[in-house]
LUMPA-873799 format. One record per atom (N, C-alpha, C, CB): x, y, z; residue in one letter. Coordinates in steps of 0.2 Angstrom, whole numbers, padded with zeros to 4 digits, always signed. Glycine has a CB too. Example, Ala and Ser with C-alpha at 12.3 -4.5 7.8 and 13.67 -1.06 7.14 Angstrom:
BEGIN
+0066-0028+0039A
+0062-0022+0039A
+0066-0016+0039A
+0057-0022+0045A
+0064-0011+0035S
+0068-0005+0036S
+0064+0000+0039S
+0070-0003+0029S
This chain:
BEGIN
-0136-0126+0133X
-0129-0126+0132X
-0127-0119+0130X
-0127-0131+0126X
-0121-0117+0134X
-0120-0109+0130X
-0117-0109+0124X
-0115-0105+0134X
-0117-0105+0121X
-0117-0102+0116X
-0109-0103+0114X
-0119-0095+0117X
-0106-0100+0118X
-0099-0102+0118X
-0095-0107+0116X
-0097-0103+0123X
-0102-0112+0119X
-0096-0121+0119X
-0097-0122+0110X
-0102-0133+0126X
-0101-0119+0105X
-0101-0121+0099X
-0095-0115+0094X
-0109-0122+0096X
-0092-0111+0100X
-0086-0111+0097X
-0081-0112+0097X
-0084-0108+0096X
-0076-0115+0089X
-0070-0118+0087X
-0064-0114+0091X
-0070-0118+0079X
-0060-0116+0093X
-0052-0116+0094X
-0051-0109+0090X
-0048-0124+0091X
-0051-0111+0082X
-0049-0107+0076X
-0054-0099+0077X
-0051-0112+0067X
-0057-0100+0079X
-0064-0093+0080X
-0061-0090+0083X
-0070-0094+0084X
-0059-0090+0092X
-0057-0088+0097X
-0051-0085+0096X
-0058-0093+0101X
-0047-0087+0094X
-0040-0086+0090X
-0040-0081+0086X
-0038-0091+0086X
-0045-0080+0081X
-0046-0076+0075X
-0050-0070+0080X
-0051-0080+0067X
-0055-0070+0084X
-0056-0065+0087X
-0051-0061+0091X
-0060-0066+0088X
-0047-0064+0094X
-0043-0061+0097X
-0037-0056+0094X
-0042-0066+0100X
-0034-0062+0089X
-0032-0057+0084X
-0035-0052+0081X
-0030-0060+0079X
-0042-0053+0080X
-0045-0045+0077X
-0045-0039+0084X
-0055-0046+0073X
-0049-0042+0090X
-0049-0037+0094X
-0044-0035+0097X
-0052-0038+0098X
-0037-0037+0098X
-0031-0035+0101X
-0025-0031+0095X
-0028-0042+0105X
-0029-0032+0087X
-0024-0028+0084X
-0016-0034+0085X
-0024-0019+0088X
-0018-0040+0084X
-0013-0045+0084X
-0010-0046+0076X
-0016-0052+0088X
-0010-0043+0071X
-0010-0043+0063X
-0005-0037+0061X
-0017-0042+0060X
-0001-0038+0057X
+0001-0033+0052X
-0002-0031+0049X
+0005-0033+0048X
-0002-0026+0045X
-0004-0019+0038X
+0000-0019+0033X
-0004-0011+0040X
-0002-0021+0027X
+0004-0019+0022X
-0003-0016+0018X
+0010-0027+0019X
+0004-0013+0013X
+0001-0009+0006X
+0005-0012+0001X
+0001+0000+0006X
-0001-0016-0004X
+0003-0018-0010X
-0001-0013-0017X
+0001-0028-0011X
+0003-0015-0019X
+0001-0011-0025X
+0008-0011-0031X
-0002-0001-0022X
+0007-0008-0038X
+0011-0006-0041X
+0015+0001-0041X
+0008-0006-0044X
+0021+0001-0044X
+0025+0008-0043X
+0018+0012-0048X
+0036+0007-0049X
+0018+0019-0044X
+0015+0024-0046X
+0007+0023-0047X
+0018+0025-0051X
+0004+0018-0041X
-0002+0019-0039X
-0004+0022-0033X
-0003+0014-0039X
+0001+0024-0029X
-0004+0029-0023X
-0003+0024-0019X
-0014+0032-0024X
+0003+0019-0018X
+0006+0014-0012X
+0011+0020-0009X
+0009+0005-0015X
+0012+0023-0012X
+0017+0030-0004X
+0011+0032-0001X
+0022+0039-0008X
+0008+0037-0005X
+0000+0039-0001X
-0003+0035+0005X
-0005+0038-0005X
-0003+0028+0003X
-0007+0026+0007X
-0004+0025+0013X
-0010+0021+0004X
+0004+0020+0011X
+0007+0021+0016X
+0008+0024+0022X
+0010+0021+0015X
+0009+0032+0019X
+0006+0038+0024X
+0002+0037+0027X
+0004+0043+0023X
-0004+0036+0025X
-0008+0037+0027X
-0010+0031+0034X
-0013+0039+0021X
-0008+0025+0031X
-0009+0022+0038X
-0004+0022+0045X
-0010+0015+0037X
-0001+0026+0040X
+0004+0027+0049X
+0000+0033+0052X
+0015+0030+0048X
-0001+0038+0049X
-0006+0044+0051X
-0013+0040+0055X
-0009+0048+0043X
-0014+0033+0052X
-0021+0031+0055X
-0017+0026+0062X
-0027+0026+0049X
-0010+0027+0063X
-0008+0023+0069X
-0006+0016+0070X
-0013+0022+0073X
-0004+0014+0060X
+0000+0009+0059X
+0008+0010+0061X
+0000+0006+0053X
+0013+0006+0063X
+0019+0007+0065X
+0022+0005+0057X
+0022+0002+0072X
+0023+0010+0053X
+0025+0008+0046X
+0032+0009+0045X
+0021+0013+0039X
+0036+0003+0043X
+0042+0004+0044X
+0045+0003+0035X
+0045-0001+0051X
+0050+0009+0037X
+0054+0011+0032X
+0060+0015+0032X
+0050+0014+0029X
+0064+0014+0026X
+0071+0017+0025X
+0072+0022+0021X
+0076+0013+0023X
+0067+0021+0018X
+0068+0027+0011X
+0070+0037+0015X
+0058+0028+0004X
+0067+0038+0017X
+0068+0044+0020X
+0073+0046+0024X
+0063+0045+0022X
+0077+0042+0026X
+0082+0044+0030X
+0089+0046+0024X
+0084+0037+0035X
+0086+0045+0018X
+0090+0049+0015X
+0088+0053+0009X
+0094+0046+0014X
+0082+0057+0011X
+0080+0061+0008X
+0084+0066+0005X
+0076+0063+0011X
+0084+0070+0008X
+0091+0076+0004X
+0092+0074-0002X
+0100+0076+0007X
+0097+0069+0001X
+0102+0064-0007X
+0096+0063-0012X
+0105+0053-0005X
+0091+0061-0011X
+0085+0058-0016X
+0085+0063-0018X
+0078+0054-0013X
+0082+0069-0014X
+0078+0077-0018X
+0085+0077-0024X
+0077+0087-0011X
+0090+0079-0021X
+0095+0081-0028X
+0095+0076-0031X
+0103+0084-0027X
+0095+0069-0030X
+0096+0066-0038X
+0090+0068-0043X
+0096+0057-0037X
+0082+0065-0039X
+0080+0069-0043X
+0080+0076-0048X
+0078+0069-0041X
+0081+0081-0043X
+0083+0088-0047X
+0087+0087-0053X
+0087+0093-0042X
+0094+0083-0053X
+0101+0084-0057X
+0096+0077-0064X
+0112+0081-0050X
+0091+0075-0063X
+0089+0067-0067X
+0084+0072-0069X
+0087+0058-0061X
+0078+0075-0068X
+0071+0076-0068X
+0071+0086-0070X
+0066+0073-0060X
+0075+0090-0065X
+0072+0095-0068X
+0069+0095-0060X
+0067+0094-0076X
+0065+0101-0060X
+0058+0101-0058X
+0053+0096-0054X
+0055+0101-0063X
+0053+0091-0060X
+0046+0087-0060X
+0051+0081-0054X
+0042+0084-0070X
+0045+0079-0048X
+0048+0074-0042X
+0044+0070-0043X
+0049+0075-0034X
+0043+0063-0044X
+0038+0057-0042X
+0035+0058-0036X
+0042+0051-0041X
+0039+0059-0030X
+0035+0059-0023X
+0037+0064-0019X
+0036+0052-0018X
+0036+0069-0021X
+0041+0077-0017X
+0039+0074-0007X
+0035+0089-0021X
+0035+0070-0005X
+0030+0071+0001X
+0035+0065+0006X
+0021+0069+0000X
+0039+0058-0002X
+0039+0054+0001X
+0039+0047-0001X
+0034+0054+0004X
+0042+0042-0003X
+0043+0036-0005X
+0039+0032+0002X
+0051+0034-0007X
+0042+0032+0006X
+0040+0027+0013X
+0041+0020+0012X
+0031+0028+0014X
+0047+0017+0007X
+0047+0010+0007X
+0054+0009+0008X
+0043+0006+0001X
+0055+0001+0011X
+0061-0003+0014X
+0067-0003+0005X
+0056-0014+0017X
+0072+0003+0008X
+0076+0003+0002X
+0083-0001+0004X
+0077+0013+0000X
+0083-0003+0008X
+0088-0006+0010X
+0088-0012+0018X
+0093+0001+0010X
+0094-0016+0019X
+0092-0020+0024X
+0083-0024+0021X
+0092-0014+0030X
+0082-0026+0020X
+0074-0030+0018X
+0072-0034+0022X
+0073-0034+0012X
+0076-0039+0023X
+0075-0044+0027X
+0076-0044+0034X
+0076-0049+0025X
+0080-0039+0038X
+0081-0037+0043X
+0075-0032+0045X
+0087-0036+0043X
+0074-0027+0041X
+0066-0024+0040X
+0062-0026+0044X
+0063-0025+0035X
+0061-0033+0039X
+0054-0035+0038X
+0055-0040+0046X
+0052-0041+0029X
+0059-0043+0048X
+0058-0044+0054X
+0055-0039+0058X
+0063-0047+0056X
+0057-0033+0058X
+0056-0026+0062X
+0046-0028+0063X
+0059-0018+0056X
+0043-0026+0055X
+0037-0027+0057X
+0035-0032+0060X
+0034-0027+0052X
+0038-0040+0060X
+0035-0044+0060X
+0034-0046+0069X
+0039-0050+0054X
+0040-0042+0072X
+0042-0041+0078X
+0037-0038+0083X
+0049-0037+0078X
+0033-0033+0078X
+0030-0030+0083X
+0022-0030+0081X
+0034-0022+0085X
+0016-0032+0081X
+0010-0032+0078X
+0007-0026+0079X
+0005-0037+0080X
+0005-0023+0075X
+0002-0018+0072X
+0006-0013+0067X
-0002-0015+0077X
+0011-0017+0067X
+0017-0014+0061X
+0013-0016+0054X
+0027-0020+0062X
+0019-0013+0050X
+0015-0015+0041X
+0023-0011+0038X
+0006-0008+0037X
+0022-0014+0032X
+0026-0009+0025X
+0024-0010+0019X
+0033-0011+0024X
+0028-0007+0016X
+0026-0006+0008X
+0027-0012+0005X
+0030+0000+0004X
+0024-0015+0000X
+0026-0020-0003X
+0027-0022-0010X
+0023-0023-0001X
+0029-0018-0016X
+0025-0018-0023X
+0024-0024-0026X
+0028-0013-0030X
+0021-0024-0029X
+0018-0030-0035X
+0021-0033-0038X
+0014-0029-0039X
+0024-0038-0040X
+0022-0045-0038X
+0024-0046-0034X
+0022-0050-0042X
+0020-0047-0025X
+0024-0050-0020X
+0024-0058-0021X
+0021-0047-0014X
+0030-0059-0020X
+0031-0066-0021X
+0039-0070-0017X
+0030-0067-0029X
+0039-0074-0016X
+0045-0076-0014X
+0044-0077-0004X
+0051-0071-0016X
+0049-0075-0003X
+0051-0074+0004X
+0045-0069+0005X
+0059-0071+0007X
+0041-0062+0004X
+0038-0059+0006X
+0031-0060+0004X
+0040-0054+0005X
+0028-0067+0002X
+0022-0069-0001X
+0022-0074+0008X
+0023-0074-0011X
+0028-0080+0008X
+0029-0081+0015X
+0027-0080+0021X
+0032-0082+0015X
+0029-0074+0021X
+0025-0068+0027X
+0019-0066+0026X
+0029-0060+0028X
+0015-0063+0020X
+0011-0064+0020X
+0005-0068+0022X
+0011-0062+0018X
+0007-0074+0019X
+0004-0082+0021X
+0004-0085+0027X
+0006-0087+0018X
+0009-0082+0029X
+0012-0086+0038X
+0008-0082+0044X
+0023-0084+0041X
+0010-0076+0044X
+0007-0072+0050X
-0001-0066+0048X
+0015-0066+0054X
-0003-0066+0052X
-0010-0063+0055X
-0011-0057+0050X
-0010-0059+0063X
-0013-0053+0044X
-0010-0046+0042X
-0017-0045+0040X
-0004-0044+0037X
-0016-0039+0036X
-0022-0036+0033X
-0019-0034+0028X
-0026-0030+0036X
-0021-0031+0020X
-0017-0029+0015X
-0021-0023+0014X
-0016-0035+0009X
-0019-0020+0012X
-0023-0011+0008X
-0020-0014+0000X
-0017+0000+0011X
-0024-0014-0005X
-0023-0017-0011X
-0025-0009-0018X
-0030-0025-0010X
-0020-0007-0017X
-0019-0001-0023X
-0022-0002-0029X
-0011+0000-0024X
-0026+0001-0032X
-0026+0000-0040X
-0026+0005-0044X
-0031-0005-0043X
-0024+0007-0050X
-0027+0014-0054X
-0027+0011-0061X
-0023+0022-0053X
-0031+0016-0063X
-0031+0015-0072X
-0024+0012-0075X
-0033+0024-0075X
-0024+0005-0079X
-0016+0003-0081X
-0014+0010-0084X
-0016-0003-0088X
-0016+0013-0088X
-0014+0018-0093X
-0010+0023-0091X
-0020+0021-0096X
-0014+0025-0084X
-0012+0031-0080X
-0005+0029-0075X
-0019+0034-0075X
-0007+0022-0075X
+0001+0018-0072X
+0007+0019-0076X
+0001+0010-0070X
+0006+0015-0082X
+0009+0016-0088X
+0014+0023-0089X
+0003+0015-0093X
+0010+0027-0092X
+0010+0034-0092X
+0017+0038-0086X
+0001+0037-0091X
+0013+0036-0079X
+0017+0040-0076X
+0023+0036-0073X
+0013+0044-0070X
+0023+0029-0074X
+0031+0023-0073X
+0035+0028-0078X
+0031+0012-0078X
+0032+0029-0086X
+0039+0028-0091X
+0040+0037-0089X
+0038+0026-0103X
+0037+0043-0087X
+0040+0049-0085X
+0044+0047-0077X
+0034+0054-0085X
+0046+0042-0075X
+0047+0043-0067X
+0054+0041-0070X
+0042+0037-0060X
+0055+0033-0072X
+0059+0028-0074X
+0060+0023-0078X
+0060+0025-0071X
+0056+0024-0083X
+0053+0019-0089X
+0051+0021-0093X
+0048+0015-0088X
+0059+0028-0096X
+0055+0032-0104X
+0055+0024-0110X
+0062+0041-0109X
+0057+0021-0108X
+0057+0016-0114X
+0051+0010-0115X
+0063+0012-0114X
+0044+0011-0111X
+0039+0011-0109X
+0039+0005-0106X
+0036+0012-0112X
+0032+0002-0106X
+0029-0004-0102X
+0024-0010-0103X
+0027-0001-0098X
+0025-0012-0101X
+0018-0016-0105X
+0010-0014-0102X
+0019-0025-0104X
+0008-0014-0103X
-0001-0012-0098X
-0002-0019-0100X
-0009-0004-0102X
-0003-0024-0103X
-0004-0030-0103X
-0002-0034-0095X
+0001-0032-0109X
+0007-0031-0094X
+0008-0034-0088X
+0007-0029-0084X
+0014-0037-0088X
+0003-0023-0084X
+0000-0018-0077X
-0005-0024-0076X
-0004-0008-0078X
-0010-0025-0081X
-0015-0029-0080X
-0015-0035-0075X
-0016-0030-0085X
-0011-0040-0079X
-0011-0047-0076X
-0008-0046-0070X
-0007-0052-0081X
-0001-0040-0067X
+0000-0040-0062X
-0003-0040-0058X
+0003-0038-0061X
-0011-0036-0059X
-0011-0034-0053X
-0020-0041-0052X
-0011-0025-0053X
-0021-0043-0058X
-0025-0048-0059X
-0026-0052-0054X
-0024-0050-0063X
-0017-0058-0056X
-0014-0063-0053X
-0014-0060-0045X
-0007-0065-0056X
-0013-0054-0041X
-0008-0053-0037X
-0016-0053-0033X
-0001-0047-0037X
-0021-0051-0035X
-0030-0053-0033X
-0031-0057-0030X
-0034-0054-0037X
-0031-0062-0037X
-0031-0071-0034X
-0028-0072-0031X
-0031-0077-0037X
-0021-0073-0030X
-0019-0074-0025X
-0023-0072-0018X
-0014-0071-0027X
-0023-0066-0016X
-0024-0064-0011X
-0032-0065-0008X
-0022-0058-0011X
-0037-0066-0013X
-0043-0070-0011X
-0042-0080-0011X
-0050-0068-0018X
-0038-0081-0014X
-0036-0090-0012X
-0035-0092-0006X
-0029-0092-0015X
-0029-0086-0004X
-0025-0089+0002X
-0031-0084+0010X
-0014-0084+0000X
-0035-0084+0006X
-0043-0078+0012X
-0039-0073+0015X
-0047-0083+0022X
-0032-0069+0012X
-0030-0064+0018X
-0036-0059+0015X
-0020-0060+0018X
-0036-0057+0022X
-0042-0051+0022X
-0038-0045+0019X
-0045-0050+0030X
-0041-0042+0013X
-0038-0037+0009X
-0045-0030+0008X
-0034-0041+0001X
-0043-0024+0007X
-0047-0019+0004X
-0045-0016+0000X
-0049-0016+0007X
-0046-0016-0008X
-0045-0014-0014X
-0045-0005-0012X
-0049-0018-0019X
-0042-0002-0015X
-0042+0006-0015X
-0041+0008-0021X
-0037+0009-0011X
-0044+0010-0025X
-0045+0015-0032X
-0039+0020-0030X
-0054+0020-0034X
-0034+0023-0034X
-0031+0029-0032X
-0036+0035-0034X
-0024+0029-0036X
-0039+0034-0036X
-0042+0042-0040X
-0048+0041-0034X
-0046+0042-0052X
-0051+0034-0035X
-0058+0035-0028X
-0056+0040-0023X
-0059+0027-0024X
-0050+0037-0021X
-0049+0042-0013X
-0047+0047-0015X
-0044+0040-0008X
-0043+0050-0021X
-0042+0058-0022X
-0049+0060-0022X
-0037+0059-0030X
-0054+0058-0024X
-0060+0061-0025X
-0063+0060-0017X
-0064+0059-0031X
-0063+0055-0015X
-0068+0056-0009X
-0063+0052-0001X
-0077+0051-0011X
-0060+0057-0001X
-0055+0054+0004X
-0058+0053+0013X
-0048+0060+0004X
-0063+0054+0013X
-0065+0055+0019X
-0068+0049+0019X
-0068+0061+0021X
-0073+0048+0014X
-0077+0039+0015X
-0072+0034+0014X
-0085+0037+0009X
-0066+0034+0011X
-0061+0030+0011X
-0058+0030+0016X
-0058+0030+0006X
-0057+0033+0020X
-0052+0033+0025X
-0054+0030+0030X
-0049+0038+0026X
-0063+0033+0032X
-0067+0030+0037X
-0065+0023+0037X
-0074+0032+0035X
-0068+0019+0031X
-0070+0013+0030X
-0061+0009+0029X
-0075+0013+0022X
-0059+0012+0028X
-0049+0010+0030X
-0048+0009+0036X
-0042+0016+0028X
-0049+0014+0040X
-0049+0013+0048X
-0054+0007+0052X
-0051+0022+0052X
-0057+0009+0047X
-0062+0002+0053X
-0062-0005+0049X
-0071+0004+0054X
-0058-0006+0043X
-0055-0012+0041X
-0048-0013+0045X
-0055-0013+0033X
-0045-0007+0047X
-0037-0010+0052X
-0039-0010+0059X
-0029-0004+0051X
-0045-0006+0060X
-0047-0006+0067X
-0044+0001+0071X
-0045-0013+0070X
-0042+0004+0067X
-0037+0009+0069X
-0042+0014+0075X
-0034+0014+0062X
-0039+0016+0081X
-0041+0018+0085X
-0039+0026+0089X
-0040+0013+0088X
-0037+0031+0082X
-0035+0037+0083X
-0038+0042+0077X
-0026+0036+0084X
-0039+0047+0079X
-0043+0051+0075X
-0040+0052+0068X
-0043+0058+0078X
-0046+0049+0061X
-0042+0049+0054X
-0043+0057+0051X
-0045+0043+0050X
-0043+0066+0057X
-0042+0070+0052X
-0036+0070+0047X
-0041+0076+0055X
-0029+0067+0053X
-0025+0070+0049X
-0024+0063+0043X
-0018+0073+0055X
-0024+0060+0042X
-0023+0056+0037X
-0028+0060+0032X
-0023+0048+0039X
-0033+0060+0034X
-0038+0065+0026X
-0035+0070+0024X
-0046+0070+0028X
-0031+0074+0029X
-0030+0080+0025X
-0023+0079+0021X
-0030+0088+0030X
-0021+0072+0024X
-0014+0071+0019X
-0015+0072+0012X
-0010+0063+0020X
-0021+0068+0010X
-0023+0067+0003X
-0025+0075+0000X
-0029+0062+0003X
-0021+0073-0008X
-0021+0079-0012X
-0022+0078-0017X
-0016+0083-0012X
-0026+0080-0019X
-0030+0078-0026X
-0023+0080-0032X
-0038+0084-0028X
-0019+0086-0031X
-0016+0089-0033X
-0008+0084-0037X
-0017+0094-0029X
-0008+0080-0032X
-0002+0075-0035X
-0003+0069-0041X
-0001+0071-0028X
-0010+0071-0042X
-0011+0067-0048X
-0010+0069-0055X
-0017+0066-0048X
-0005+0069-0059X
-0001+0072-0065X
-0003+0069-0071X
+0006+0072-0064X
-0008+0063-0070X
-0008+0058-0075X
-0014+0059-0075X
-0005+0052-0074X
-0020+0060-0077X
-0026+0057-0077X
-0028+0055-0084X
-0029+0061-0075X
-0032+0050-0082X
-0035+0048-0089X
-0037+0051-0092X
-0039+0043-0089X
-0041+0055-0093X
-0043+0060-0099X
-0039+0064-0102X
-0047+0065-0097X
-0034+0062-0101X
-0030+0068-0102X
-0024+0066-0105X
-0028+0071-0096X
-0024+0057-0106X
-0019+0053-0108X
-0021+0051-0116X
-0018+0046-0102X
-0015+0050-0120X
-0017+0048-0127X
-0014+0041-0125X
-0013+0052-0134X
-0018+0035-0128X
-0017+0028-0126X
-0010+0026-0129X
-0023+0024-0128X
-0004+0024-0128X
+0000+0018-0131X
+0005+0026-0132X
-0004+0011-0140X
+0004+0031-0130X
+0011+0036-0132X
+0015+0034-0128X
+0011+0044-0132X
């Protein structure tokens, strides 16, 4: 008996969706975990990442300037759905191998899409403290709770091992430090099939303003 006849309907299906790239890409994560970064970076690896934030950059840079001074959150890039959402998200959902940004807690209508159709998730995480720390300098001088950095990103875990979507956790500081074995292993969990120089050299250690050593806990 071939080999074949003892596979399921559900098998055939799931392979096909892996070998044809029949799935979305999203990136979840917290504000000011390296979910812009990464974003980048998989469109660099040949995800169709869709987004609005940048079509109105200009405007963004001077608000920042005339709000911050100097100091930008994402001088490179936000890369997420700032307007229109649900007409968006059809966009990704329209064309497979699309993705977008998603932050934490995804839940509602966009927990739905994740549960309904085929995707993969890039799952962001960094030190609460250093999340903490660089939210209340971005947009949150009146601080935060690291209690709920924690649990958000806890719950938003289980979740995503419950429901089996296939996810890969990403350290932000891991890949500042070794962006080349992360990226490898990124591309060959989306399956990406185009050279990942340039997505390596996107990454810059240098955008990391927050580091833990360097942070006094609860200021």
């Amino acid at each position: 008996m071939g080999k074949i006849l003892n596979i399921s309907i559900q098998e055939i299906d799931d392979n096909i969706i892996e070998q044809d790239r029949l799935f979305n890409v999203y990136v979840f994560g917290l504000p000011r975990s390296g979910t812009s970064m990464m974003t980048k970076i998989l469109e660099l690896l040949g995800v169709n990442m869709i987004y609005t934030s940048e079509d109105e950059k200009e405007k963004t840079d001077e608000r920042f300037k005339k709000r911050y001074g100097e100091y930008h959150a994402n001088p490179d890039g936000f890369f997420e759905i700032t307007n229109n959402q649900f007409q968006n998200f059809l966009k990704v959902l329209s064309k497979p191998y699309s993705g977008c940004k998603m932050i934490v807690p995804v839940n509602g209508y966009r927990w739905e899409i994740i549960t309904t159709y085929p995707c993969k998730v890039i799952f962001m995480t960094r030190d609460p403290e250093e999340i903490r720390q660089s939210q209340m300098a971005y947009y949150a001088p009146q601080g935060v709770d690291v209690s709920y950095i924690k649990t958000a990103l806890v719950t938003q875990r289980i979740n995503l091992k419950k429901q089996k979507i296939p996810f890969a956790e990403v350290d932000y500081n891991y890949i500042l430090k070794n962006p080349v074995e992360v990226i490898k292993e990124i591309k060959t969990f989306i399956r990406s099939n185009v050279d990942e120089q340039l997505a390596i050299d996107y990454v810059n250690p240098n955008k990391n303003r927050f580091k833990r050593e360097m942070l006094i806990d609860g200021l």
